[in-house]
MILONU-61645 format. One record per atom (N, C-alpha, C): x, y, z; residue in three letters; atom name. Coordinates in nm, 4 decimals. Layout:
<martis>
MARTI;east;north;up;resn;name
MARTI;X;Y;Z;ALA;CA
...
</martis>
This chain:
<martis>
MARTI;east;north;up;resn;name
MARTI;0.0836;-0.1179;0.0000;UNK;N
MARTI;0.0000;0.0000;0.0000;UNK;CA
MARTI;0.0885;0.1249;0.0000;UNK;C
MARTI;0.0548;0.2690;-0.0965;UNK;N
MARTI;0.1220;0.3771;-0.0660;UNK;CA
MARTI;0.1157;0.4302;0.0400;UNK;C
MARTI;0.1589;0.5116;0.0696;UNK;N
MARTI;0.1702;0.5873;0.1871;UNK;CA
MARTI;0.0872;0.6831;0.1296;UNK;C
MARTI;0.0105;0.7856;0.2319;UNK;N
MARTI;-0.0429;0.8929;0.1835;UNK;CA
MARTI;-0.0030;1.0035;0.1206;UNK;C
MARTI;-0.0263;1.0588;0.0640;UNK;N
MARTI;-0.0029;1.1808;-0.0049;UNK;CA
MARTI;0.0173;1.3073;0.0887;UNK;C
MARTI;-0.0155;1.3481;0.2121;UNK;N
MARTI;0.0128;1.3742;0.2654;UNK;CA
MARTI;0.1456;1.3892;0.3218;UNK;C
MARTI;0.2074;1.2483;0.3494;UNK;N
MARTI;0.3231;1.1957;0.4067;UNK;CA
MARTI;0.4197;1.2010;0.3084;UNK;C
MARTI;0.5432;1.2374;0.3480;UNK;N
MARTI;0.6164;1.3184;0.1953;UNK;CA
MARTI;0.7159;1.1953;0.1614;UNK;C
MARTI;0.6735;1.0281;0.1950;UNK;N
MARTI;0.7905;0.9581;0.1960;UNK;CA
MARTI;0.8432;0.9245;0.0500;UNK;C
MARTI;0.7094;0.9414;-0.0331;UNK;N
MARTI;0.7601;0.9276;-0.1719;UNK;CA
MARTI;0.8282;0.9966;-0.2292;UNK;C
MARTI;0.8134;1.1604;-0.2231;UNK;N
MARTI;0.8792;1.2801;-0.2633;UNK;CA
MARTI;1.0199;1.2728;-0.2339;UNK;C
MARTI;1.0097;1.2157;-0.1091;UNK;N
MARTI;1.1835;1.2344;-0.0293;UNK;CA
MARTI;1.2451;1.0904;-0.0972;UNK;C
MARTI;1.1645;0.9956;-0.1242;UNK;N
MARTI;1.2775;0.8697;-0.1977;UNK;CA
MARTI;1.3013;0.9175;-0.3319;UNK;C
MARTI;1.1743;0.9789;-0.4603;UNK;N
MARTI;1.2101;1.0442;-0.5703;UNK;CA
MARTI;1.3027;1.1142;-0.5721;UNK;C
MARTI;1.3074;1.2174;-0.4590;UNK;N
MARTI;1.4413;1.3709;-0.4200;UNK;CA
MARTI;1.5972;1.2682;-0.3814;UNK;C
MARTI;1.5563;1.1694;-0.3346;UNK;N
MARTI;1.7026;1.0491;-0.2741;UNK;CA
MARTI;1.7222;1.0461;-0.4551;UNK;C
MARTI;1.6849;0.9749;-0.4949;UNK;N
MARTI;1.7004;0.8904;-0.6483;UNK;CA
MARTI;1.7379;1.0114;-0.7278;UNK;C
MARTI;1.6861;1.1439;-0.7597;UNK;N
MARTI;1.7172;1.2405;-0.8396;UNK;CA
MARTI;1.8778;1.2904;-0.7879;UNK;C
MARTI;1.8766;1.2898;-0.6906;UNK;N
MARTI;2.0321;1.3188;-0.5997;UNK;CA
MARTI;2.1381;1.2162;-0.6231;UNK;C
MARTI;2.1155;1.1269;-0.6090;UNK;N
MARTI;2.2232;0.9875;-0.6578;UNK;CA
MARTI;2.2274;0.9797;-0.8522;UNK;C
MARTI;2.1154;1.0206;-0.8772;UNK;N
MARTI;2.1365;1.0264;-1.0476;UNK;CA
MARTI;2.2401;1.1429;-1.0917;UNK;C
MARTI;2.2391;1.2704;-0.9988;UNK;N
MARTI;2.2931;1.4101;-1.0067;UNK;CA
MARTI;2.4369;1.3293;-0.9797;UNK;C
MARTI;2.4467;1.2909;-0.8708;UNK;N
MARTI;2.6233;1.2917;-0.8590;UNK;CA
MARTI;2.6562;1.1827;-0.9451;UNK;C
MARTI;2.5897;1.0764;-0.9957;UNK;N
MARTI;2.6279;0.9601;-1.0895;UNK;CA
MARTI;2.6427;1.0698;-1.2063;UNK;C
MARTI;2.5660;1.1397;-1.2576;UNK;N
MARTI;2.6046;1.1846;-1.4407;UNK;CA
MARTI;2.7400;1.2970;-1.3765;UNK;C
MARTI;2.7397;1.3913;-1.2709;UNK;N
MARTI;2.8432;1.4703;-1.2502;UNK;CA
MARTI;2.9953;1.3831;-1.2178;UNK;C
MARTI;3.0062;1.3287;-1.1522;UNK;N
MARTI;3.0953;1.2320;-1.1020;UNK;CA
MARTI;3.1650;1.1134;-1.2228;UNK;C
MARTI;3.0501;1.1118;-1.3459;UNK;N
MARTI;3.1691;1.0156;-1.4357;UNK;CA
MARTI;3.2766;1.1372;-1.5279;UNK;C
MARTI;3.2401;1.2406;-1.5486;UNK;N
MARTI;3.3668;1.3211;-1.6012;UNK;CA
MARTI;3.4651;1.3244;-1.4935;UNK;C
MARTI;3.4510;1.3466;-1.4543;UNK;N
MARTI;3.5884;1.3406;-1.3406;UNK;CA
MARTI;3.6467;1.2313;-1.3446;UNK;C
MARTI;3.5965;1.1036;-1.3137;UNK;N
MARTI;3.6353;0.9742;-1.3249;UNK;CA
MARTI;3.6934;0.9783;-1.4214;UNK;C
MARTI;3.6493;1.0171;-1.5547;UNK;N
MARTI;3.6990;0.9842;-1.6698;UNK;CA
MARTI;3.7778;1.0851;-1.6790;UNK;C
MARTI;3.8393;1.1809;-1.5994;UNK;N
MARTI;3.9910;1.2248;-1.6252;UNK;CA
MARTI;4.0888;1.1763;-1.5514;UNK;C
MARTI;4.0289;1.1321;-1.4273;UNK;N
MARTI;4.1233;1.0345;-1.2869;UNK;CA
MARTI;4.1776;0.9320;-1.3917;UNK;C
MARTI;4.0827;0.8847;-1.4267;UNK;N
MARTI;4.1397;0.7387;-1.4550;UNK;CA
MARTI;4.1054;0.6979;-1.5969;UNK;C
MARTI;4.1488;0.7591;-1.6839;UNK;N
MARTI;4.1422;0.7287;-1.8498;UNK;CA
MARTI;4.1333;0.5573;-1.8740;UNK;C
MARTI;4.1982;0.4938;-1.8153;UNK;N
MARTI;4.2108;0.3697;-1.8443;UNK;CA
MARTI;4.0567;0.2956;-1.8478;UNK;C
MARTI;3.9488;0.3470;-1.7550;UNK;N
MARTI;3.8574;0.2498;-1.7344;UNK;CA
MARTI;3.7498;0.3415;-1.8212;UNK;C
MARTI;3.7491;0.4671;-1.8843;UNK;N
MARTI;3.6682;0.5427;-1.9894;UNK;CA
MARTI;3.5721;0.4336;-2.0191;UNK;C
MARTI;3.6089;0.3828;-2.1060;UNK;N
MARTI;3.5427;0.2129;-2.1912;UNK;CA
MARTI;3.4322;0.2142;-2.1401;UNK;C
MARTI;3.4655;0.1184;-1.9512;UNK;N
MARTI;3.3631;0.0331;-1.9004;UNK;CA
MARTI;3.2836;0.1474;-1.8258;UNK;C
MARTI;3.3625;0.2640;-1.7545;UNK;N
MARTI;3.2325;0.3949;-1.7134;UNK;CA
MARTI;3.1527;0.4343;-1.8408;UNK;C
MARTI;3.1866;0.4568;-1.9360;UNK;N
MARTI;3.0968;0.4929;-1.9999;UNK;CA
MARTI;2.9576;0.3512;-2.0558;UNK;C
MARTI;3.0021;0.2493;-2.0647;UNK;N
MARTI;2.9382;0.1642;-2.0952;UNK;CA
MARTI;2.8063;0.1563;-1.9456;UNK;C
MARTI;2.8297;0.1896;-1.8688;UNK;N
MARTI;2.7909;0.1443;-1.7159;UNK;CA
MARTI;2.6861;0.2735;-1.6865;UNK;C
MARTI;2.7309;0.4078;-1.7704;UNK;N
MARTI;2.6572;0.5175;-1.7191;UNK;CA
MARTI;2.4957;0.5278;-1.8246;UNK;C
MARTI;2.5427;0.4642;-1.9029;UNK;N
MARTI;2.3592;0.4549;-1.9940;UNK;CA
MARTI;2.3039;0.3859;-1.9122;UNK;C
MARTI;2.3252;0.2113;-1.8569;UNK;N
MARTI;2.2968;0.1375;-1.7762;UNK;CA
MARTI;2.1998;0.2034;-1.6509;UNK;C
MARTI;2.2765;0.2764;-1.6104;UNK;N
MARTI;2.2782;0.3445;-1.5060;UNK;CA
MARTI;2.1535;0.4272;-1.5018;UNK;C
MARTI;2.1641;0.5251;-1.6344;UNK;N
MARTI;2.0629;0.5955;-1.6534;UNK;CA
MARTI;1.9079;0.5435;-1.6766;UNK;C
MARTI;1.9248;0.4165;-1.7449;UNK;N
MARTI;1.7611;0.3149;-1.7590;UNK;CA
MARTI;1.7535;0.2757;-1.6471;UNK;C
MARTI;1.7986;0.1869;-1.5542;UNK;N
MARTI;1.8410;0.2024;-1.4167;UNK;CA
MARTI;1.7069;0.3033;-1.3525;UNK;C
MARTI;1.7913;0.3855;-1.3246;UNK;N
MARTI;1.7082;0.4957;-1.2503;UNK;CA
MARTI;1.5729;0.5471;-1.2883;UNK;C
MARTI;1.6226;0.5605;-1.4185;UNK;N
MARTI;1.4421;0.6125;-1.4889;UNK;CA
MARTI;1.3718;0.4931;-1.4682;UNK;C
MARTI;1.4110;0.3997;-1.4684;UNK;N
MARTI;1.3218;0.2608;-1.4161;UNK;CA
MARTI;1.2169;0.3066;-1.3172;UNK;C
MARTI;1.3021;0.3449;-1.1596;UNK;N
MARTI;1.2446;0.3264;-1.0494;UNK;CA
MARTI;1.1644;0.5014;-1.0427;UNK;C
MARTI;1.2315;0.6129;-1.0765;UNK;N
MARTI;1.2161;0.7315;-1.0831;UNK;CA
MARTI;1.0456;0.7191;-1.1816;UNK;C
MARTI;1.0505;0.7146;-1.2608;UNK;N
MARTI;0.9293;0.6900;-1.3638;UNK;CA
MARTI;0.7955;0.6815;-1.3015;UNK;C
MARTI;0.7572;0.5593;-1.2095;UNK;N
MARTI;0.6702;0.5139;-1.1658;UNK;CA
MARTI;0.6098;0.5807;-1.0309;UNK;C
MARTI;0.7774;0.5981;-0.9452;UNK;N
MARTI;0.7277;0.6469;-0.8237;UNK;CA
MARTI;0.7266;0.8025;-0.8137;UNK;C
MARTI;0.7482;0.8731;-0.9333;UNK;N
MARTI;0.7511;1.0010;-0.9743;UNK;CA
MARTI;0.5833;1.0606;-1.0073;UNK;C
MARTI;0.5441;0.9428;-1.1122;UNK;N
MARTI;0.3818;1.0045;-1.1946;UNK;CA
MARTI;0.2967;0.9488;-1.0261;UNK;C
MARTI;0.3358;0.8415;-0.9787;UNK;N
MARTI;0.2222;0.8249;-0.8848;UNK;CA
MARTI;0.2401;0.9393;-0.7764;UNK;C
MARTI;0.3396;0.9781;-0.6976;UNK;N
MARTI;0.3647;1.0600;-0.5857;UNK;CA
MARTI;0.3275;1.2211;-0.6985;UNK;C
MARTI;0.3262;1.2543;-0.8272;UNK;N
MARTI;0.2715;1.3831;-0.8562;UNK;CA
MARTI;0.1334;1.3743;-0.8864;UNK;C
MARTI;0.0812;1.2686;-0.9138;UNK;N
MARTI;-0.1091;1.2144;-0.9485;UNK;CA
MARTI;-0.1060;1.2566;-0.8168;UNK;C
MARTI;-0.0669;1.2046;-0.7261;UNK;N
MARTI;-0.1771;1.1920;-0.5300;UNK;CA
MARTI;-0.1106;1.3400;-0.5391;UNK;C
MARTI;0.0123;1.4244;-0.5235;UNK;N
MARTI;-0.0166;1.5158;-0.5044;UNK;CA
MARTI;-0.0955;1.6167;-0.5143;UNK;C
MARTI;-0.0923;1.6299;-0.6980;UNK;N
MARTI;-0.1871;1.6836;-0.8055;UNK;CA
MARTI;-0.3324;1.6628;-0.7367;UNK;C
MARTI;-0.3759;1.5614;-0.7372;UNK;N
MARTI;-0.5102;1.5579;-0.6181;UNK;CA
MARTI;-0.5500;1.6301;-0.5299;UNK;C
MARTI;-0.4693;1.6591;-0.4917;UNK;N
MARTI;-0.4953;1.7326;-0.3022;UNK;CA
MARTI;-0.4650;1.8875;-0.3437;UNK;C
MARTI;-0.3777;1.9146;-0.4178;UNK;N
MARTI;-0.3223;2.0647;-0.3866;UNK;CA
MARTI;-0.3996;2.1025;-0.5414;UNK;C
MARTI;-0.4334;2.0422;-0.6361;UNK;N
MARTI;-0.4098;2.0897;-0.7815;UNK;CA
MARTI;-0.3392;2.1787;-0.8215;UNK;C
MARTI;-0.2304;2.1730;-0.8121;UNK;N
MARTI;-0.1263;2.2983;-0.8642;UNK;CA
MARTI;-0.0409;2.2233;-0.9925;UNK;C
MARTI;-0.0946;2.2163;-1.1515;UNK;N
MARTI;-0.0597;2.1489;-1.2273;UNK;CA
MARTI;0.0580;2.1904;-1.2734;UNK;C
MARTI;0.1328;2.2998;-1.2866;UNK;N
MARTI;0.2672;2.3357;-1.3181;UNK;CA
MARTI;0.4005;2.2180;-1.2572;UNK;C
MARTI;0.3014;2.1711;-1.1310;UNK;N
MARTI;0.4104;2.0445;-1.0475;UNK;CA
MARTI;0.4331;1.9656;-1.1307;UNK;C
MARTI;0.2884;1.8902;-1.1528;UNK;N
MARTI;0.2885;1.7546;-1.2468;UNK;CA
MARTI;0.3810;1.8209;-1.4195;UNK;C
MARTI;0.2989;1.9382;-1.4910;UNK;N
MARTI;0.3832;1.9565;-1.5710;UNK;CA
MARTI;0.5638;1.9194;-1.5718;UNK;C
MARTI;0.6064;2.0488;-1.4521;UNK;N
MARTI;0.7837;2.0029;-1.4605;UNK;CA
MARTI;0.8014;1.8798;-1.4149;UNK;C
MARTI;0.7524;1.7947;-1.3485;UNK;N
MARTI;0.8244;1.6443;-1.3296;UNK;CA
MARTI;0.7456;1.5602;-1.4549;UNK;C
MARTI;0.6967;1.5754;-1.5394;UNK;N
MARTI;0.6726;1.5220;-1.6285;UNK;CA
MARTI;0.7875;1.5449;-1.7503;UNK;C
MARTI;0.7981;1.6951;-1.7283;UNK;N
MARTI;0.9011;1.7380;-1.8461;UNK;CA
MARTI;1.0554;1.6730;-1.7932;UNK;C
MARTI;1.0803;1.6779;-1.6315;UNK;N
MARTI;1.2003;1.6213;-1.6211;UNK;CA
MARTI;1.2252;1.4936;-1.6253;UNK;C
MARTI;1.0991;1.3911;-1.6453;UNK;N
MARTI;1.1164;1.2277;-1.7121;UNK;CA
MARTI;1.1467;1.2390;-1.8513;UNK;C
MARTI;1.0772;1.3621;-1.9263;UNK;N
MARTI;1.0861;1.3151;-2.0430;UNK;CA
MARTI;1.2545;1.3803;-2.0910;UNK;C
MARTI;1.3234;1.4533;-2.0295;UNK;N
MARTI;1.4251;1.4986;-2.0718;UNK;CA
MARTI;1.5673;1.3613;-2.0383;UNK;C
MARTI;1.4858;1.3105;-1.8519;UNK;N
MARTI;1.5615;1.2000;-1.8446;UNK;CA
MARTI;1.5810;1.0988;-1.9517;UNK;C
MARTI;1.4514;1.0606;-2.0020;UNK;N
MARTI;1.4580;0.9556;-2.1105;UNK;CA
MARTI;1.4839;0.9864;-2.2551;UNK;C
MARTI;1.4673;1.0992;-2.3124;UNK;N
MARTI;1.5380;1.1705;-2.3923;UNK;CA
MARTI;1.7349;1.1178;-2.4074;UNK;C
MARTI;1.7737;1.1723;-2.2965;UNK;N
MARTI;1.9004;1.1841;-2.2476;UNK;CA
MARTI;2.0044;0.9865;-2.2647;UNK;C
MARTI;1.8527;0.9124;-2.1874;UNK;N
MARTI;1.8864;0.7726;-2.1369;UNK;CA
MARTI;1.8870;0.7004;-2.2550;UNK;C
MARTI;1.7659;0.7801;-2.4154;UNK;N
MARTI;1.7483;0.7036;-2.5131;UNK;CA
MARTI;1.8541;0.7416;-2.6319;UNK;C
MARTI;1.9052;0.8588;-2.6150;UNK;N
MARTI;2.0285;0.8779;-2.6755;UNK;CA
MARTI;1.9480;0.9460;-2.7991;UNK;C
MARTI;1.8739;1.0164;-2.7764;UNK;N
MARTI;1.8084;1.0580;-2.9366;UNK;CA
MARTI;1.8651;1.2018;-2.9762;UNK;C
MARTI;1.9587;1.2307;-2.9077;UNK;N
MARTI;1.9948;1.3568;-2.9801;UNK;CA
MARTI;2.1446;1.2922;-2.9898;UNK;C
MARTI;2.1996;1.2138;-2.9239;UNK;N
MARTI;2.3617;1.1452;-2.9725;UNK;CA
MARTI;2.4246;1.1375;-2.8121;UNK;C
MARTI;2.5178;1.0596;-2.8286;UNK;N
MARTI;2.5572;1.0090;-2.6787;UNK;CA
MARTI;2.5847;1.1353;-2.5608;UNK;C
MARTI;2.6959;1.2214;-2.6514;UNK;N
MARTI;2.7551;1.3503;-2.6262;UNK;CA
MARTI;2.6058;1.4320;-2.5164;UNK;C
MARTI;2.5268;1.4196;-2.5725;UNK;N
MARTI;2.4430;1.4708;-2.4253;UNK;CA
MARTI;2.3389;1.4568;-2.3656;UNK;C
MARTI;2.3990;1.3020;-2.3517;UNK;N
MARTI;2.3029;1.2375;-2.2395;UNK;CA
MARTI;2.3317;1.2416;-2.0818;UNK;C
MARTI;2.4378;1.2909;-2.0375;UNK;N
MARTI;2.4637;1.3661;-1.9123;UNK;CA
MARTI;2.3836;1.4776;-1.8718;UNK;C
MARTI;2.4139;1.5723;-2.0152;UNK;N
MARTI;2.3506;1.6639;-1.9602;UNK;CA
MARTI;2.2138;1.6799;-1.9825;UNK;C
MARTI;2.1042;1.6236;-2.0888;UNK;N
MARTI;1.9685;1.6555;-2.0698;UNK;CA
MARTI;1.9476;1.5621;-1.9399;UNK;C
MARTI;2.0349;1.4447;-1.8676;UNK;N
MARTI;1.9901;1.4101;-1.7891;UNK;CA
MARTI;1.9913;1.4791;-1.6358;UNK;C
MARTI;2.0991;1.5695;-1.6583;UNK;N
MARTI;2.0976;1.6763;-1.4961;UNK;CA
MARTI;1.9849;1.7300;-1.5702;UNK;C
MARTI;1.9544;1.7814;-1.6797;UNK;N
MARTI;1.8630;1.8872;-1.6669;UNK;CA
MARTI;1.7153;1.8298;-1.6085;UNK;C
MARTI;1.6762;1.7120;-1.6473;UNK;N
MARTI;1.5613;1.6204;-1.6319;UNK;CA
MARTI;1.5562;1.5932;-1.4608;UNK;C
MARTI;1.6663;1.5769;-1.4126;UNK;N
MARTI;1.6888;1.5274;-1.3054;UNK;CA
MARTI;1.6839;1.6426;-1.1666;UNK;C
MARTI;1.6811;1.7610;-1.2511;UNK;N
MARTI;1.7266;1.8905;-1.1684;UNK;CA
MARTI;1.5658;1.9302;-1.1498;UNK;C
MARTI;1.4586;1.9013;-1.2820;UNK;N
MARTI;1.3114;1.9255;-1.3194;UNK;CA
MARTI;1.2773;1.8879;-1.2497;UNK;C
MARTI;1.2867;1.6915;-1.1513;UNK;N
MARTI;1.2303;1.6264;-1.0760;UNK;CA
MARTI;1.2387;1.6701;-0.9623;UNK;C
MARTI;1.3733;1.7602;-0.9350;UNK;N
MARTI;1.3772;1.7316;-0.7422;UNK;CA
MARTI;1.2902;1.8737;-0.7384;UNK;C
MARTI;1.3004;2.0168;-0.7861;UNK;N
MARTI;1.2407;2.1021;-0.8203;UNK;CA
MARTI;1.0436;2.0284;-0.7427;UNK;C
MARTI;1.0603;1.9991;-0.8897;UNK;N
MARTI;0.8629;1.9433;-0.8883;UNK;CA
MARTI;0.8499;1.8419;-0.7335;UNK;C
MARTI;0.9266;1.7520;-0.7171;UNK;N
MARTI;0.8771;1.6879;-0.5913;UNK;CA
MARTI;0.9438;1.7661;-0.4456;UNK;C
MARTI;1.0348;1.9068;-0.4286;UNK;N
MARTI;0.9893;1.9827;-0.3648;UNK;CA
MARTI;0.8504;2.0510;-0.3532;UNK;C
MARTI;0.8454;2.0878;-0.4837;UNK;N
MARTI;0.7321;2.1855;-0.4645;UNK;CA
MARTI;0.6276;2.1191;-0.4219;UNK;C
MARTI;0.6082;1.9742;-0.4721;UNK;N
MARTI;0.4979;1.8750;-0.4135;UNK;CA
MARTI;0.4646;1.8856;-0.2734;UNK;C
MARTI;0.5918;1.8475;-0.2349;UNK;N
MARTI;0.5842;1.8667;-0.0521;UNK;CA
MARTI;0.5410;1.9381;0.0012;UNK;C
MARTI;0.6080;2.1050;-0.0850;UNK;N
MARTI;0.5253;2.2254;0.0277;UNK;CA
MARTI;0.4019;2.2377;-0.0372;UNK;C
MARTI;0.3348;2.2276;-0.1514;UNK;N
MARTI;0.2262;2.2088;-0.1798;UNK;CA
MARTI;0.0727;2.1569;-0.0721;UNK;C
MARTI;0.1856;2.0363;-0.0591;UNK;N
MARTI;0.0970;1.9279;0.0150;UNK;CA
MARTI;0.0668;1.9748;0.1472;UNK;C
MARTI;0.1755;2.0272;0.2126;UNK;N
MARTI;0.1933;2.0978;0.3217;UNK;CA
MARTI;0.1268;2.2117;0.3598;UNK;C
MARTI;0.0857;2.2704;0.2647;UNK;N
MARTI;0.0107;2.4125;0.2497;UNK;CA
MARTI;-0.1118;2.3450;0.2604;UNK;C
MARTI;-0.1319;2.2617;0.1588;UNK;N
MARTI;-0.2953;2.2293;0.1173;UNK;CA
MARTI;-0.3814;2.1697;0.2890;UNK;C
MARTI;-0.2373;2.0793;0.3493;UNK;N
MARTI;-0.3030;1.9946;0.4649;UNK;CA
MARTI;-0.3362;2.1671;0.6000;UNK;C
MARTI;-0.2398;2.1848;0.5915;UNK;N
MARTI;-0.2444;2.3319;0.6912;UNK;CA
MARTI;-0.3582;2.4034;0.6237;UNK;C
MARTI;-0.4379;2.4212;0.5526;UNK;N
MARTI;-0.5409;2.5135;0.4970;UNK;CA
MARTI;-0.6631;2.4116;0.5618;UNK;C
MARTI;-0.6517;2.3022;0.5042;UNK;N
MARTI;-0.7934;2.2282;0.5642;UNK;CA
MARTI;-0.8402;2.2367;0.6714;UNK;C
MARTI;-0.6288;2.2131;0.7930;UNK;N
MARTI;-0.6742;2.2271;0.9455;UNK;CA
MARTI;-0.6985;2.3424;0.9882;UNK;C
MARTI;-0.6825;2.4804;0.9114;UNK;N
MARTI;-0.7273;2.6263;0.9578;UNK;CA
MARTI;-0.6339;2.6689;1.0032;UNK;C
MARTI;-0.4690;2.6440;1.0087;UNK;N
MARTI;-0.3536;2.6697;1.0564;UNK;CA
MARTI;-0.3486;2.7918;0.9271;UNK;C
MARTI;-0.2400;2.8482;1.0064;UNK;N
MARTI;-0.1731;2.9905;0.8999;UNK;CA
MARTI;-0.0841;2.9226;0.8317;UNK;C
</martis>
């Protein structure tokens, strides 16, 4: 069973997963000047990586912005985390060429934590309005 929409545990595992995707695409250039020798297999490992994540990001992204979207209706949320899957998978499917799939993927990835902040205080606002709190 989900957790409620209310309860921000989904937002904060999406915001975990968008954060570990951020230092995975930032962190292989560097690698790949440390250590030229293993270029090859990091780069082979970082597409991986990227289906990987959009795997788990994908699912628990549209459901935790649907229950948000519910409660607060503030659709600009659902818009940018929609746009930052599709830039992720853009990035993960290689349709503009390998060269920048790092970066539409920070950009996709930067869209998500953005939108499932704003979810939170959204949610947060919406629950404090019902109870008559300021």
């Amino acid at each position: 069973m989900l957790p409620s929409p209310s309860k921000p545990a989904l937002d904060f595992l999406a915001m975990a997963l968008s954060v570990i995707c951020l230092i995975h695409c930032l962190s292989i250039p560097l690698a790949l000047l440390l250590i030229p020798s293993f270029s090859y297999a990091l780069l082979q490992s970082e597409t991986l990586m990227h289906w990987i994540l959009l795997g788990f990001a994908a699912p628990i992204s549209m459901v935790t912005l649907y229950l948000g979207h519910r409660r607060h209706g503030v659709p600009i949320i659902s818009v940018l985390g929609l746009a930052g899957l599709l830039f992720m998978l853009i990035g993960a499917s290689h349709l503009f060429g390998r060269d920048l799939e790092s970066a539409l993927t920070v950009i996709g990835v930067s869209a998500l934590f953005v939108a499932h902040w704003r979810n939170m205080f959204e949610l947060r606002h919406a629950i404090k309005g019902r109870q008559g709190q300021p």
